[in-house]
Backbone bond lengths (Angstrom), bond angles and torsions (degrees), N, CA, C in turn:
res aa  C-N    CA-C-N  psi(-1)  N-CA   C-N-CA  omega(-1)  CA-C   N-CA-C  phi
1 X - - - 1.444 - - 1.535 110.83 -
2 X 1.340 112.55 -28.28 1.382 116.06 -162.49 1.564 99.69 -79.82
3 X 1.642 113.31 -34.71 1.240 121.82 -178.66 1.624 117.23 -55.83
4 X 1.540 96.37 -47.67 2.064 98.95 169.06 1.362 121.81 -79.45
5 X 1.343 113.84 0.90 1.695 111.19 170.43 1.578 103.94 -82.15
6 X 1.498 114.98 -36.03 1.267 108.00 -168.67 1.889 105.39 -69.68
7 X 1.177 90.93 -45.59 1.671 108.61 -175.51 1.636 103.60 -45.46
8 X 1.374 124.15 -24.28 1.405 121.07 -180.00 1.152 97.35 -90.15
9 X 1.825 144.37 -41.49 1.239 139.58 -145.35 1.618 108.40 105.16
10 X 1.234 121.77 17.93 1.125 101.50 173.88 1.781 114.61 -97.35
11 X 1.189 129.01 158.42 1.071 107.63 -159.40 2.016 87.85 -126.96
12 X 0.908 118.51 162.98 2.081 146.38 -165.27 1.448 84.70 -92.12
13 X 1.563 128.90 127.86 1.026 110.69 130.39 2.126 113.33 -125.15
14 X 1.076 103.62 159.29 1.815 107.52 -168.02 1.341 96.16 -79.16
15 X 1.260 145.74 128.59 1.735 124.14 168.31 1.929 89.61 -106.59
16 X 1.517 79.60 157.76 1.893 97.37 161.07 1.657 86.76 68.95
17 X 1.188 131.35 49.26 1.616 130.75 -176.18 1.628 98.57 -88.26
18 X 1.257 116.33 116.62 2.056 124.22 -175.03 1.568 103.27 132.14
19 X 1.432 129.08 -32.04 1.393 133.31 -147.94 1.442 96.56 -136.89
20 X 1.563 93.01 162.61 1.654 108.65 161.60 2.024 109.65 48.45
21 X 1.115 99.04 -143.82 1.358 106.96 -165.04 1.648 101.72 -73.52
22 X 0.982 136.44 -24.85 1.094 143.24 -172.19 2.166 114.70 -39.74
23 X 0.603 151.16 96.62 1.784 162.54 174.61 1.072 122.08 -93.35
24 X 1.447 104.46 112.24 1.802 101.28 153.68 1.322 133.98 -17.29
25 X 1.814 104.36 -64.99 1.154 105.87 175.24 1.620 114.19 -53.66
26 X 1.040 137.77 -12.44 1.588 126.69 152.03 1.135 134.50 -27.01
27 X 1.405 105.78 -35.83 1.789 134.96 -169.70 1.408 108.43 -76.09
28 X 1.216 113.32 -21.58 1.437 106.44 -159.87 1.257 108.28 -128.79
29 X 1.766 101.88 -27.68 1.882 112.61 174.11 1.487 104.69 -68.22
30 X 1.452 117.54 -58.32 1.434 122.63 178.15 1.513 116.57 -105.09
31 X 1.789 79.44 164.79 1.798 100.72 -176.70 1.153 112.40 -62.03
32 X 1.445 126.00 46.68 1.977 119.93 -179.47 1.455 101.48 -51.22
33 X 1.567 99.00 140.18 1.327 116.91 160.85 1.527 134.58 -101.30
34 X 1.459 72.58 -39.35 1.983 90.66 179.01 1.587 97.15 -135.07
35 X 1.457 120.65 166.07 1.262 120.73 170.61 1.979 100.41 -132.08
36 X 0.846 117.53 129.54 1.330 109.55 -177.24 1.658 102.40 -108.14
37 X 1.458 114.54 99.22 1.604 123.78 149.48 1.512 124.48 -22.48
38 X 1.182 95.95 112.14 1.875 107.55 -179.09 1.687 98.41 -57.38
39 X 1.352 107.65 138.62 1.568 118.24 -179.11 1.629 100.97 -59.73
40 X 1.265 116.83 -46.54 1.545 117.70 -179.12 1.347 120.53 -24.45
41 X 1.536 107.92 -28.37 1.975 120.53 -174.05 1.149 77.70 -77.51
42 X 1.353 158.77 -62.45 1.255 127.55 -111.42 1.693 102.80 -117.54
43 X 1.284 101.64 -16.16 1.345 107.44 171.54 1.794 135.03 -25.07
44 X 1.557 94.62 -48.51 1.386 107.29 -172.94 2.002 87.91 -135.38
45 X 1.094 137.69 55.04 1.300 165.05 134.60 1.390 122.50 -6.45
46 X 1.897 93.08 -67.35 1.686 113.39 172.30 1.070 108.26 -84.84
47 X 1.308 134.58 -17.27 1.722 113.53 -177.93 1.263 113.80 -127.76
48 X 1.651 127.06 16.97 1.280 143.11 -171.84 1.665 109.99 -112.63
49 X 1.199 110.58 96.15 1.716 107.03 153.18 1.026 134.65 -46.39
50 X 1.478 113.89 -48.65 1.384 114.80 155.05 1.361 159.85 -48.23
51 X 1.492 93.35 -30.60 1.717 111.45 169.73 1.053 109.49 -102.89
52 X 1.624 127.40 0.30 1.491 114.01 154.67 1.481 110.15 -92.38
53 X 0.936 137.68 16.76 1.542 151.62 -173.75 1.578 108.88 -98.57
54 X 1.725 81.83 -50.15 1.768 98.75 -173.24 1.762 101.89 -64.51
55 X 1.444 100.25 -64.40 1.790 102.19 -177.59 1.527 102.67 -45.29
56 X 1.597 128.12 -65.85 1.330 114.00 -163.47 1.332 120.63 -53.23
57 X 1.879 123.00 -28.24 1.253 124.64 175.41 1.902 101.59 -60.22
58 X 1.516 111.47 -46.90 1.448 101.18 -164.70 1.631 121.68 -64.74
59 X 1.621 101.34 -28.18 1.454 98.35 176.21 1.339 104.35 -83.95
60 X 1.567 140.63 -6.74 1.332 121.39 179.67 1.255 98.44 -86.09
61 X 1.230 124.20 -10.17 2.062 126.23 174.14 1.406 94.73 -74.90
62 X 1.005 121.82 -55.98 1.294 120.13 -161.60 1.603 108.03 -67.42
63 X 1.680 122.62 -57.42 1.038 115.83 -178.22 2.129 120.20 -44.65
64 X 1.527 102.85 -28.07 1.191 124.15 -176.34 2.025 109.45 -59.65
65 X 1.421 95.64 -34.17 1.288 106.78 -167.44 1.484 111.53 -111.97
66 X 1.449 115.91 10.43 1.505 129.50 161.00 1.851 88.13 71.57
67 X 1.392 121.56 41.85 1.365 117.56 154.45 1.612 126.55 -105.83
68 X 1.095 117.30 144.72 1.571 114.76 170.94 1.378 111.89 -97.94
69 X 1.551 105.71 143.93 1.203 115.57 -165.63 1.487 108.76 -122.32
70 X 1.796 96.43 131.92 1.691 99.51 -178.70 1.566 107.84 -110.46
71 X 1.276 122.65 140.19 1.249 131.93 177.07 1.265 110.83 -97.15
72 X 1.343 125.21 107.31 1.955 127.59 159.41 1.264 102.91 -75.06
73 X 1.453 95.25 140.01 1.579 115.28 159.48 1.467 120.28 97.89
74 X 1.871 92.90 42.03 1.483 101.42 174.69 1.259 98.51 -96.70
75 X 1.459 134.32 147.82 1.151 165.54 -147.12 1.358 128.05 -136.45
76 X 1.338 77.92 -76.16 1.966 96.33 167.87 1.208 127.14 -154.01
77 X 1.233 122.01 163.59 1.773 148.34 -139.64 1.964 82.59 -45.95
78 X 1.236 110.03 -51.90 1.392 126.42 -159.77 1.879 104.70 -48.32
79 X 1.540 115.18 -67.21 1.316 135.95 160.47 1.691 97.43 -22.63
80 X 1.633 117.03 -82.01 1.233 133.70 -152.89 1.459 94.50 -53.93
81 X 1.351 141.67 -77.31 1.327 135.33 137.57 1.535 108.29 44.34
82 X 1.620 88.27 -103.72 1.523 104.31 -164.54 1.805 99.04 -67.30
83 X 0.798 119.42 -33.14 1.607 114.47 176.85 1.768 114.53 -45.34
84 X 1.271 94.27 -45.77 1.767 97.92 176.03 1.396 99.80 -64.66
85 X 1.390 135.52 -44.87 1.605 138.90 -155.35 1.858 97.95 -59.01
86 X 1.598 92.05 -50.55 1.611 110.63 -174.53 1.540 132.03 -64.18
87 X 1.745 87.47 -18.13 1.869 86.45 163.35 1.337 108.85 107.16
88 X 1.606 124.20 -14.93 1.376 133.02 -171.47 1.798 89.49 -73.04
89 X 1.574 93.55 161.96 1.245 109.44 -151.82 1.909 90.85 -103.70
90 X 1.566 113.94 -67.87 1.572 108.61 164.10 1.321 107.89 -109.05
91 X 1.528 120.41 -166.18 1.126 131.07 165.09 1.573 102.24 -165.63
92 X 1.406 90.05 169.68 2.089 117.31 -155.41 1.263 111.10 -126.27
93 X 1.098 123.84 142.43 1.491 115.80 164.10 1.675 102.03 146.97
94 X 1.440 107.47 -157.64 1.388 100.77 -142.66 1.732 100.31 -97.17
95 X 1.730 107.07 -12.69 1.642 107.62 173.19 2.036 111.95 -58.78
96 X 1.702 96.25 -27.53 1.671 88.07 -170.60 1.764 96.42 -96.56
97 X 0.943 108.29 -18.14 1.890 102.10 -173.39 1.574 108.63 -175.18
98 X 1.269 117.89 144.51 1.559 129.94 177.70 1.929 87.73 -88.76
99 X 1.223 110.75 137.68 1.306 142.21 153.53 1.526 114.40 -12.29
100 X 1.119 166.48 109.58 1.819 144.15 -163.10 1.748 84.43 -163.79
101 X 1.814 89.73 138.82 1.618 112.91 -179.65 1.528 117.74 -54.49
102 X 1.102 113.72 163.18 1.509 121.30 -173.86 1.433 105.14 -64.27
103 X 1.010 128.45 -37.78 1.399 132.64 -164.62 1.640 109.35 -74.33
104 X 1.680 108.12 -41.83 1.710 114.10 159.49 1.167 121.29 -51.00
105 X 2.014 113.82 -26.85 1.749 93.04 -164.66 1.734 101.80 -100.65
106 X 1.467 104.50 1.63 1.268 97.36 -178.21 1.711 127.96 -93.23
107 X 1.847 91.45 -11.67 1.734 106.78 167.50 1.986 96.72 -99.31
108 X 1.316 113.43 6.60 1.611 83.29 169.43 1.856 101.04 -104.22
109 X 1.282 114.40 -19.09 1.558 115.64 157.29 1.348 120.61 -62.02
110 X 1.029 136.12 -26.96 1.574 137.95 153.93 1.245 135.68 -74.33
111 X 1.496 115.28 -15.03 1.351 134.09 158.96 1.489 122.46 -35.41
112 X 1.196 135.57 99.71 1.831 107.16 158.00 1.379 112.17 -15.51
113 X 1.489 98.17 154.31 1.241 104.85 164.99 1.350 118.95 -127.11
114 X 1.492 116.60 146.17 1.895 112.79 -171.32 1.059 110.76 -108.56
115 X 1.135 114.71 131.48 1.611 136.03 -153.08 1.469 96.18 -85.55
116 X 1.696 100.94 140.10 1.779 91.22 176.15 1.445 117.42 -59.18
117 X 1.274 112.78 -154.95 1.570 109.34 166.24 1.659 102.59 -139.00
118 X 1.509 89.90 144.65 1.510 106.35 -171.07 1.461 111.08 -26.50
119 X 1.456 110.37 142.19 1.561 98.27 172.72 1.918 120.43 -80.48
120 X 0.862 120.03 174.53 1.653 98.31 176.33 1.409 95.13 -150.51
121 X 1.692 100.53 120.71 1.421 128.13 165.03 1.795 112.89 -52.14
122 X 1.504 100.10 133.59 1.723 94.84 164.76 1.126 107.25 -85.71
123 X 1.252 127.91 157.21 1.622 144.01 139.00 0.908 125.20 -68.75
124 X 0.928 140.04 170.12 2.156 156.17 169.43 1.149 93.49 -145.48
C-alpha cells in the first residue's frame, strides 16, 4: 500500500516520533517521509540540555535517512529560535496557527488569493 501512495505523490509522515508506539525500525521498514517530533521535546527546549540533545540526535537520524523533520509545540518566537539552532527542518504549533476544523481549511484553500504588493526599493 505504501508502495501506491508514493506512486501517486503522497508522501508517510510518523507523528508523535520519541514516544509511545512510535520505532526506529519504522525508518527503515517504511517509506517515511516526514517524522513529526512529539511536542514533549520541546516543552522545556530553553532550559533543557537534554531535549536539545534529543531533537539534534533525531534530526541528525533523520537527515541520515533523507527525512524531514517537523517539530510540534512551537509556541513562541523563543521555541522557533532554538528549533532552527537544533536542525529541525519545520515546526507546528500555536506561534504559526491556532488549530481550525476541516471544513475551515478547505473554504480557505478555495478562497482567491491576494497577491502581495510590489515591494518598493529606496533610493539615496
Amino acid at each position: 500500500m505504501f508502495e501506491e501512495l508514493l506512486a501517486i505523490g503522497v508522501s508517510v509522515a510518523l507523528d508523535d516520533f520519541g514516544i509511545g508506539y512510535s520505532s526506529l525500525g519504522y525508518l527503515h521498514r517504511f517509506p517515511i517521509g516526514k517524522i513529526k517530533v512529539d511536542r514533549s521535546f520541546m516543552m522545556d527546549i530553553l532550559t533543557s540540555k537534554h531535549s536539545i540533545a534529543v531533537l539534534r540526535s533525531i534530526g541528525a537520524l533523520a537527515d541520515g535517512q533523507k527525512i524531514r523533520t517537523i517539530a510540534e509545540g512551537i509556541e513562541t518566537p523563543e521555541r522557533a529560535a532554538m528549533l532552527r539552532l537544533s536542525g529541525c527542518d519545520d515546526g507546528q504549533g500555536y506561534l504559526f496557527a491556532r488549530p481550525i476544523a476541516g471544513d475551515a481549511v478547505i473554504a480557505m484553500m478555495a478562497a482567491p488569493r491576494v497577491a502581495a504588493p510590489p515591494m518598493i526599493e529606496a533610493t539615496g
